[in-house]
C-alpha positions in Angstrom: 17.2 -122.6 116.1 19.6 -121.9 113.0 20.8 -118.6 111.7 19.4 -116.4 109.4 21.5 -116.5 105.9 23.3 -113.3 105.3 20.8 -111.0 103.0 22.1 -110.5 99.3 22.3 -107.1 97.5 19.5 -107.2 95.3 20.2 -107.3 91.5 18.8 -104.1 89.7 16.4 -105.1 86.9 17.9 -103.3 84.2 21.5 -103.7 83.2 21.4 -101.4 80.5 23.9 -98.3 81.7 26.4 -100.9 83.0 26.3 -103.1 79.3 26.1 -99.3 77.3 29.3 -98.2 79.3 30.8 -101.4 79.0 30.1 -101.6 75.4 31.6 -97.9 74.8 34.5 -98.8 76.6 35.4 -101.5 74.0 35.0 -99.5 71.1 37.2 -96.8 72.3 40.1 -99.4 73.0 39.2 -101.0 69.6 39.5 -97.5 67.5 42.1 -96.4 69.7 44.2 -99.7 68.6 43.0 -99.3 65.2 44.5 -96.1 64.9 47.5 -96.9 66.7 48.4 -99.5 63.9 51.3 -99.0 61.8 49.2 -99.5 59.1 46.7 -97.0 60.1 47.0 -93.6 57.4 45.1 -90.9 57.7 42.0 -90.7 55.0 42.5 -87.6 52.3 39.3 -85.7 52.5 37.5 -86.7 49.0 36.5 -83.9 46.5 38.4 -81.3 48.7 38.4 -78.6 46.0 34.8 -78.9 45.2 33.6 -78.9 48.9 35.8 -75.7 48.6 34.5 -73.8 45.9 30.7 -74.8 46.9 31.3 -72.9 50.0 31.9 -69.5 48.2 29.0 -67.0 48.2 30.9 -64.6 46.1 34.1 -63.4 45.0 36.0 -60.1 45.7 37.7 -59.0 43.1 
């Protein structure tokens, strides 16, 4: 009589947290080296003054 073969762990049917973590983790490492980059600058804010004045309800005088 031969021996039984050694039961396998099952594979789950859906892969989708492991590939979405996965997936995360490379972007992170991929901004994180973007920003690193000497060549990386931070972006000025565009139209900072008129962002500014749109955000005042009303002026003290």
């Amino acid at each position: 009589m031969s021996k039984r073969p050694t039961p396998k762990k099952r594979r789950e049917k859906s892969r989708g947290r492991t590939q979405q973590s996965a997936y995360e983790a490379k972007q992170v490492k991929r901004l994180t080296n973007k920003q690193k980059s000497p060549y990386a600058v931070l972006a000025e804010p565009k139209n900072k003054a008129g962002k500014a004045l749109k955000g005042v309800t009303r002026i003290k005088a």
